[in-house]
C-alpha positions as CSV (number, residue, x, y, z in Angstrom):
1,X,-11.1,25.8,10.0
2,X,-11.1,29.0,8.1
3,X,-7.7,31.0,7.9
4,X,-8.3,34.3,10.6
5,X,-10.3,32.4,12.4
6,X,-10.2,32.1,16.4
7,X,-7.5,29.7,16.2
8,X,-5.1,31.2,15.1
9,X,-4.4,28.9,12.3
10,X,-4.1,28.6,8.2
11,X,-6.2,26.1,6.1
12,X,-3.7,24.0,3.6
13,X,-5.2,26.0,0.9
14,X,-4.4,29.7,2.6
15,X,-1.2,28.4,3.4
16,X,-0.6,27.3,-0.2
17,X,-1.2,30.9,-1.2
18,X,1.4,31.7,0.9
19,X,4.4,29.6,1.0
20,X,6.1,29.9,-1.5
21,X,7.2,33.5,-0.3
22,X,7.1,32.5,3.1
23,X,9.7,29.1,2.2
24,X,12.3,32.1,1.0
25,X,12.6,34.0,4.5
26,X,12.2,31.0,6.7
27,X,14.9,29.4,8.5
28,X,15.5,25.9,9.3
29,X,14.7,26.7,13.4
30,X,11.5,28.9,12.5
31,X,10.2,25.8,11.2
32,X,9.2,24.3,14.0
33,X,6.0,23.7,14.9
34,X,4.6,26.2,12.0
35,X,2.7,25.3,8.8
36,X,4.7,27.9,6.7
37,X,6.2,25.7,4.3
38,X,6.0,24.3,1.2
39,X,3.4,22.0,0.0
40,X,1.8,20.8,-3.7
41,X,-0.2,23.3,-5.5
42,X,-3.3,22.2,-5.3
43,X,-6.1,23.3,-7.7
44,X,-9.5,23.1,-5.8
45,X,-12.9,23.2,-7.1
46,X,-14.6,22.9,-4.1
47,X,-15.4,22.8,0.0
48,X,-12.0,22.0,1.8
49,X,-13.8,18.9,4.0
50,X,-10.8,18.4,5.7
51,X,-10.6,21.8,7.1
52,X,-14.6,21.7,7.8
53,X,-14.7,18.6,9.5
54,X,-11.6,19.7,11.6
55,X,-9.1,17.2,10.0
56,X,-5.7,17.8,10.1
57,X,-3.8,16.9,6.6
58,X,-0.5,15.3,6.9
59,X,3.3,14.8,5.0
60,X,3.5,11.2,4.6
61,X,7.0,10.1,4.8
62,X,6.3,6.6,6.1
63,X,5.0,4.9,3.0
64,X,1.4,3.8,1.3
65,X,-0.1,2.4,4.9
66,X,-3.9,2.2,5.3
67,X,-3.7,4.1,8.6
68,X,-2.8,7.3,7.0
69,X,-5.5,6.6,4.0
70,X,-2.4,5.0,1.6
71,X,-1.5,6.6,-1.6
72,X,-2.1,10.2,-3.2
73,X,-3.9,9.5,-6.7
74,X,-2.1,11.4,-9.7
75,X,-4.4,13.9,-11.4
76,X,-5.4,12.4,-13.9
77,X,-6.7,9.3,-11.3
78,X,-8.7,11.8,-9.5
79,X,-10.5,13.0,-13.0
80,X,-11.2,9.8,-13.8
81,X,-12.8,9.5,-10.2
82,X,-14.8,13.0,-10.8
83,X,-16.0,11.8,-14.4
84,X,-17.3,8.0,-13.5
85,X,-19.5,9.7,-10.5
86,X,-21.3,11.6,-12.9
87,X,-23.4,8.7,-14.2
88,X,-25.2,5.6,-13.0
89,X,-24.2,2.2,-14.9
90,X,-25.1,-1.5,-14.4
91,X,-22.3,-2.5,-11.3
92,X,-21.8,-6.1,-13.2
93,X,-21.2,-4.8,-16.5
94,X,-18.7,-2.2,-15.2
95,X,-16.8,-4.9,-13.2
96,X,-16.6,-7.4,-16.2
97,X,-15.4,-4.7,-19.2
98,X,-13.2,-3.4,-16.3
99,X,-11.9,-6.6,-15.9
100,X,-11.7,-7.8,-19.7
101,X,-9.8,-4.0,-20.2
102,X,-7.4,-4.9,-17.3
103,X,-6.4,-8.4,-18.1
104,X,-5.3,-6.9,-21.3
105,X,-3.4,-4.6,-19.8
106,X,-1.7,-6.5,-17.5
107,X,-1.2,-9.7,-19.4
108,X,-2.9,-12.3,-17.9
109,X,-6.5,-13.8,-18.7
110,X,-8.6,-12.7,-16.3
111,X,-8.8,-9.7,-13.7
112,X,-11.8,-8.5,-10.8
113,X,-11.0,-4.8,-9.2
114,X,-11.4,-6.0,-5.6
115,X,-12.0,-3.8,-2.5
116,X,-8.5,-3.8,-1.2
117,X,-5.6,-6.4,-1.5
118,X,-7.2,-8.1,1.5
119,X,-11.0,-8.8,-0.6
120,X,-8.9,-9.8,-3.1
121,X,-7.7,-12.4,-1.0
122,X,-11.3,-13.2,-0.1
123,X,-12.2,-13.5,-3.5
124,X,-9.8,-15.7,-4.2
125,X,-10.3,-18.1,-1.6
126,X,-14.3,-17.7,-2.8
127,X,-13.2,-18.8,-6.2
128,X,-11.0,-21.7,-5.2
129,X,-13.7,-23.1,-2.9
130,X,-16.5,-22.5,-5.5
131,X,-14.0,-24.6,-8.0
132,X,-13.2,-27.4,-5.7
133,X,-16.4,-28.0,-4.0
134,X,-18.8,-26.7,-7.2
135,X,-20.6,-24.8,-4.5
136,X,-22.6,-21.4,-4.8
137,X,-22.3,-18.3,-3.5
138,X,-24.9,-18.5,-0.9
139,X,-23.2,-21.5,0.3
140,X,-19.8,-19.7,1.7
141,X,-18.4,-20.5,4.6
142,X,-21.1,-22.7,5.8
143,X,-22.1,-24.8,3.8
144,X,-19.2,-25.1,0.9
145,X,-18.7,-28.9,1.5
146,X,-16.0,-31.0,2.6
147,X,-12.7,-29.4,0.8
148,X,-11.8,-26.6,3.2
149,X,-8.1,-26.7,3.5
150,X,-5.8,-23.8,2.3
151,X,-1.8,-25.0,2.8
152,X,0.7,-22.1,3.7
153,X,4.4,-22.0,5.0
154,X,4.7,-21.3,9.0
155,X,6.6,-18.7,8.0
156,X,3.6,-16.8,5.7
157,X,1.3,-16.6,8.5
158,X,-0.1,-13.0,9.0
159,X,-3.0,-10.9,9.9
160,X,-4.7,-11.1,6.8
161,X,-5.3,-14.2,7.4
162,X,-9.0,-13.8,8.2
163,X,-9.5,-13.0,4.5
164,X,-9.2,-16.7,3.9
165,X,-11.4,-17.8,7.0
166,X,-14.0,-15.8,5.6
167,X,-14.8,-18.4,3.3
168,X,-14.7,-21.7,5.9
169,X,-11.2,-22.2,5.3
170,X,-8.4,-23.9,7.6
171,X,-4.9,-23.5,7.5
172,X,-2.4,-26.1,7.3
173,X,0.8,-25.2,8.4
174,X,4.2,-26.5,6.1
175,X,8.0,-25.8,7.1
176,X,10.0,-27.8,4.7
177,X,9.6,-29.6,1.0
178,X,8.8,-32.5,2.7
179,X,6.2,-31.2,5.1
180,X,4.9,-29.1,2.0
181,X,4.1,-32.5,-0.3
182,X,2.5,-34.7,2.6
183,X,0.4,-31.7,2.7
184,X,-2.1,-32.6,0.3
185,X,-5.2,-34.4,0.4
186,X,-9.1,-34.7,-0.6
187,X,-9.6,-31.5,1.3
188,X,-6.7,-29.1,0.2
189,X,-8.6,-26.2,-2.0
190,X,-5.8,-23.5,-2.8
191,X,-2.1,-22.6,-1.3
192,X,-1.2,-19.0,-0.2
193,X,2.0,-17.4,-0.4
194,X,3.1,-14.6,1.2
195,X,5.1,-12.5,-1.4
196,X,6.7,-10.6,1.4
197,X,7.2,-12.4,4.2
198,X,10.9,-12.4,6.1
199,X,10.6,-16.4,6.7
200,X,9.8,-19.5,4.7
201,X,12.2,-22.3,3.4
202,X,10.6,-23.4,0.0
203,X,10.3,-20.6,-2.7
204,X,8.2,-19.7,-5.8
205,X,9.7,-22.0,-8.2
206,X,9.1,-25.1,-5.4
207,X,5.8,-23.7,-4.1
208,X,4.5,-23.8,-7.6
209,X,5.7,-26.7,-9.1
210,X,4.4,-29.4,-6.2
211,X,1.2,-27.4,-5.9
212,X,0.8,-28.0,-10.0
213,X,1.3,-31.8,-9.7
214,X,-1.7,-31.9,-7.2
215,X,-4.1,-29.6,-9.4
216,X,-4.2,-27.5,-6.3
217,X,-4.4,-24.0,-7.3
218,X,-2.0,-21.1,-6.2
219,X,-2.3,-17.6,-4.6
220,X,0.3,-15.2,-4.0
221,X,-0.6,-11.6,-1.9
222,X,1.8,-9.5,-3.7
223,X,-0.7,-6.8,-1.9
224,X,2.7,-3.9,-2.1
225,X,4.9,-5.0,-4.3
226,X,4.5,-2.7,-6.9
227,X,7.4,-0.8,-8.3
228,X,9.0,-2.4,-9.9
229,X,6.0,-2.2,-12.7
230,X,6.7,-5.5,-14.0
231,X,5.8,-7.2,-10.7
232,X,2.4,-6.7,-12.4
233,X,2.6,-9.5,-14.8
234,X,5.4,-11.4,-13.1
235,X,3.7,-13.5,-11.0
236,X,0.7,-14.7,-13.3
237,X,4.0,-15.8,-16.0
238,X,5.7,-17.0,-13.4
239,X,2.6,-19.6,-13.1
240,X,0.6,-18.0,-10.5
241,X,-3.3,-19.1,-10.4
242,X,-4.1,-16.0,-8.7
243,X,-2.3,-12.6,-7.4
244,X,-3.4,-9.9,-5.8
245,X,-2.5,-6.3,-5.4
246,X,-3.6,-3.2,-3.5
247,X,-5.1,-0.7,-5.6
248,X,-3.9,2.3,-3.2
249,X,-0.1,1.8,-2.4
250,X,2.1,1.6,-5.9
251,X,-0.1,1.5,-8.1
252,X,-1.8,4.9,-6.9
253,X,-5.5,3.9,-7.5
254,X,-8.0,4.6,-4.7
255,X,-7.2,3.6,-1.3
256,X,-10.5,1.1,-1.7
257,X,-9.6,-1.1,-4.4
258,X,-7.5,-3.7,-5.1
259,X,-6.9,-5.7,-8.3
260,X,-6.9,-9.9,-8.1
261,X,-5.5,-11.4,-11.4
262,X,-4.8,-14.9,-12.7
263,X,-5.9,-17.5,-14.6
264,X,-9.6,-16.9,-16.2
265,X,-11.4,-20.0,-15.2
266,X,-10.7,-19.0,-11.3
267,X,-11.1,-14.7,-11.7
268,X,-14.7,-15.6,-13.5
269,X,-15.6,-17.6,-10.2
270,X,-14.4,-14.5,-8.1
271,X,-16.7,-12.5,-10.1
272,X,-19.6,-14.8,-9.8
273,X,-18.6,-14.4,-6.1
274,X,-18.3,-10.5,-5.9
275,X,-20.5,-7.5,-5.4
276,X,-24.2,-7.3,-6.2
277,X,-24.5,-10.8,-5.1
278,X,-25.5,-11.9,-2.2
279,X,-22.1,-13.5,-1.2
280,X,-19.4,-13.7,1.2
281,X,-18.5,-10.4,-0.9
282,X,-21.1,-8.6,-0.4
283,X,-20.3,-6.0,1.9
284,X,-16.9,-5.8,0.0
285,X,-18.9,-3.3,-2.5
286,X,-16.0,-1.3,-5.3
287,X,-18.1,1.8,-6.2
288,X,-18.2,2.7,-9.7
289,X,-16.2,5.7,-9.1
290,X,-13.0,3.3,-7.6
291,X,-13.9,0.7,-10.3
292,X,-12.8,3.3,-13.2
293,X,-10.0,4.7,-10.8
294,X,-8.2,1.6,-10.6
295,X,-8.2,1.4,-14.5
296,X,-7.2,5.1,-14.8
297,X,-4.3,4.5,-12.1
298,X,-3.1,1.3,-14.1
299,X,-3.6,4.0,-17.2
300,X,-1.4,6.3,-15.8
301,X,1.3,3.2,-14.3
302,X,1.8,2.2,-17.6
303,X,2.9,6.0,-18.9
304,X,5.8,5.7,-16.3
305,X,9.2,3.6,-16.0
306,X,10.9,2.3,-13.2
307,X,13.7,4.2,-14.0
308,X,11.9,7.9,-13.8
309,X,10.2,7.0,-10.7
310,X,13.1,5.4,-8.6
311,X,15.3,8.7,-10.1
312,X,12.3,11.3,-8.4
313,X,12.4,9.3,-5.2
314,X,16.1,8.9,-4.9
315,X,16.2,12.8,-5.4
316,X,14.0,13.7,-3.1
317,X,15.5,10.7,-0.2
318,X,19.0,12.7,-1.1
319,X,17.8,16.1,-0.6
320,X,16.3,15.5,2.8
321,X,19.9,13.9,3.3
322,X,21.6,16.7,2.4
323,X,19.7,19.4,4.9
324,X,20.3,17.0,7.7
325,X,23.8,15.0,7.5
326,X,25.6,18.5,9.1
327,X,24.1,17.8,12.5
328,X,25.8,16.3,14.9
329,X,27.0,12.9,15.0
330,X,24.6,12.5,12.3
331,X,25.4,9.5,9.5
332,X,23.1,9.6,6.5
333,X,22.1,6.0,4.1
334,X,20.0,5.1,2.0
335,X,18.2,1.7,1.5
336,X,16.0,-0.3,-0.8
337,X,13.5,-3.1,0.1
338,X,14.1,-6.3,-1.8
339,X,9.9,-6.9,-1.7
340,X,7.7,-4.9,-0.7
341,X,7.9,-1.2,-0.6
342,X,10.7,-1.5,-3.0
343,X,11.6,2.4,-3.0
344,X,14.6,4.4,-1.3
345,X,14.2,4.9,2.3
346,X,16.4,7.4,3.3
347,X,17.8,6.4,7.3
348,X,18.8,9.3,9.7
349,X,20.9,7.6,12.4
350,X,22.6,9.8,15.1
351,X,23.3,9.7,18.9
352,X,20.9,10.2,21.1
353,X,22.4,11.2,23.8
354,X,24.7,13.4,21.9
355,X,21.7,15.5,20.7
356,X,19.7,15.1,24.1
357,X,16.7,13.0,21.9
358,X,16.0,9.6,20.8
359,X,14.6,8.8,17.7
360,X,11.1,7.8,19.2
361,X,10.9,11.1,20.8
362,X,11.9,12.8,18.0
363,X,9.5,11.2,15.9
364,X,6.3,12.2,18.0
365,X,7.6,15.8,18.2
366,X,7.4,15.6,14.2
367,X,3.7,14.2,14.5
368,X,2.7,17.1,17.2
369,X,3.9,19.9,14.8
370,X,0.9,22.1,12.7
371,X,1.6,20.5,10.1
372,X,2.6,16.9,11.0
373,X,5.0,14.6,9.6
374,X,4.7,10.9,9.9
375,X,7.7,9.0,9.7
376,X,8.6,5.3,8.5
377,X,7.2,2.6,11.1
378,X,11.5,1.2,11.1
379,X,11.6,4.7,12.9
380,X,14.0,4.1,16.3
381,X,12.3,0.6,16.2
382,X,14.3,-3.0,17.6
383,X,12.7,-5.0,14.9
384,X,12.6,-5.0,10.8
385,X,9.8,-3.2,9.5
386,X,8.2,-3.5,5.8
387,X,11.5,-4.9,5.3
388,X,13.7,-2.6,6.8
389,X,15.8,-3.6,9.1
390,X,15.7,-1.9,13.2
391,X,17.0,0.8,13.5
392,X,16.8,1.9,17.2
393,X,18.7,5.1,16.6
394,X,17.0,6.5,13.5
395,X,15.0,8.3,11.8
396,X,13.2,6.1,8.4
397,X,11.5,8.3,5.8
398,X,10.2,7.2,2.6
399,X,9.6,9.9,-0.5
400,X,7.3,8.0,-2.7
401,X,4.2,9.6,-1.1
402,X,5.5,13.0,-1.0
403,X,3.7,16.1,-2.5
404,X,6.3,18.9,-4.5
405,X,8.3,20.1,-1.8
406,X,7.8,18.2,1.1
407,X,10.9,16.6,0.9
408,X,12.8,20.2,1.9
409,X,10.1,20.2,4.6
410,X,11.2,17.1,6.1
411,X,14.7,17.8,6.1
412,X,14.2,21.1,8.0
413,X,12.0,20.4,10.2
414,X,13.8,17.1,11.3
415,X,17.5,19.4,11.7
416,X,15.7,21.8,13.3
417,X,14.3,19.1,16.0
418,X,17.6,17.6,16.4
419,X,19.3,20.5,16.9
420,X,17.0,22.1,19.4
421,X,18.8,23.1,22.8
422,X,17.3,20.7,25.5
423,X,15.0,22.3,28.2
């Protein structure tokens, strides 16, 4: 929607124009409910599709989740993106030099930009069947042969396990060491482990080792556990067959890719497995435009540090802490993920009946405001989210998806919320 039109209200780009003289004169109360505030300056070369299509944009203080499209891509990201759409090239040869430029990169011997962490799950599963049962493409799931077992601890079970399934796979189910070695037989194609899962007695070292002395193959879904950087090439030295990543949390590529990286033998069978052919891939197509993204976001990864980027996010966790730790009963903390979404979360915990609000109700007043603010899942939630434990009581935010000045946002508009006289 246009600014002046019947509405009543401003585009993100109108309002850009204006808040930066608009942040000077507003209080924390005026916030409320208003789009005056401060957001990224935002060069823009053309139609605002968002505004056409009647689309609100959003602050993300909850973290890289695919349900509010993931990460913002860096500048120079999004000119790679702008440049690569300019010109048709062969898809294959595109994927391979992509690939070959990647495993440099990211030392390890082979690489495939994948649609998403979850197709890179797929692909692996593709390659490990096409190894083990010397199948084709054409022949996953139904016909790939006898060897169709994938082992994984109880504990790693999760919803993405249908990427494996794609590919005629069944799960076998391990608790302990010794539950993990009678595991194996004729049938067993790959293991999986869960990078971030909260449960599972044998670890990396273990998993690795007695997968090794049966030839078996390993994956590990390290799909958000990216910073630190070095989680990169961790995994493939620790001995890793295969590893995948998502394209769009961390690492800041488009929300559509995904990077799966190990050992050559098994990413060349992922390839032979992958978009144009006629596979259990297929319809997991990487446009050229994300292919090139995901090698200018590991580009721009490896300009940063760990240290820079954990400083900016600490800053801008303590400066929403710092506009909100005078209201009442209010106790401010700050906490970092051991695995996944290993960046400060910054946790708001007060007393709701002190204030007259819980932290659930608090939280959908944030997502009904012009501009809305989306909060942390762990928000006034009885059970550990993304690794952070409940907290029934609080408010979660994360700052590592945050445009300039959003953090101040935040901060405001959660006091003001909190401070409101009940009706």
């Amino acid at each position: 929607m246009a600014a002046g039109n019947k509405s009543g209200t401003i585009t993100r780009r109108g309002f850009l124009q204006r808040s930066q003289a608009m942040m000077a004169v507003l209080g924390a109360g005026s916030l409320v409910g208003s789009t005056e505030a401060l957001a990224a300056p935002t060069k823009t070369t053309g139609t605002d599709y968002y505004s056409k299509l009647g689309v609100k944009t959003l602050i993300n203080a909850a973290g890289t989740y695919t349900f509010l499209t993931a990460a913002v891509m860096p500048p120079q990201v999004r000119d790679a993106v702008y440049e690569a759409a300019k010109h048709p090239v062969y898809l294959k040869d595109l994927q391979v030099k992509a690939g070959e430029y990647l495993a440099k990169k990211l030392r390890c011997e082979g690489a495939v930009v994948t649609c998403g962490a979850s197709s890179a799950l797929t692909l692996a599963a593709a390659a490990c069947v096409t190894a083990a049962n010397n199948c084709k493409p054409e022949d996953i799931p139904q016909n790939i042969g006898s060897k169709n077992e994938v082992i994984v601890q109880h504990g790693h079970r999760y919803g993405y396990d249908h990427a494996l399934e794609l590919c005629g796979l069944k799960f076998v189910e391990v608790v302990t060491m010794e539950d993990y070695r009678k595991a194996f037989n004729e049938k067993t194609v790959m293991t999986n482990f869960f990078n971030a899962a909260e449960h599972g007695e044998i670890g990396h070292k273990d998993w690795l080792a007695i997968a090794h002395e049966h030839n078996v193959p390993c994956c590990i879904d390290a799909a958000a556990d990216m910073p630190p950087i070095e989680n990169l090439w961790k995994y493939t030295e620790m001995g890793f067959d295969l590893v995948c990543f998502s394209g769009g949390k961390g690492i800041r590529g488009p929300q559509n890719a995904g990077l799966l990286l190990g050992k050559k033998h098994y990413t060349d069978l992922a390839h032979a497995n992958n978009n144009p052919v006629d596979g259990v891939a297929r319809g997991m197509k990487v446009a050229k435009e994300q292919i090139v993204g995901m090698v200018a976001a590991i580009d721009w990864l490896l300009e940063q540090s760990n240290e820079s980027m954990t400083k900016e996010f600490t800053r801008r966790a303590e400066a929403i802490g710092n506009i909100v730790k005078d209201v009442p009963t209010m106790q401010v903390t700050y906490f970092t993920p051991p695995a996944a979404n290993q960046v400060p979360h910054v946790i708001m915990t007060f007393d709701p009946a002190a204030l007259g609000i819980t932290a659930k109700e608090a939280q959908q007043k944030l997502r009904e405001l012009d501009m809305p603010i989306e909060l942390n899942p762990a928000t006034g939630s009885t059970r550990s989210s993304g690794g952070v434990p409940p907290h029934p009581n609080a408010l979660v935010a994360t700052t590592w998806m945050l445009n300039p000045g959003e953090d101040e946002i935040i901060g405001k508009q959660i006091k003001a919320i909190l401070t409101k006289k009940k009706a």
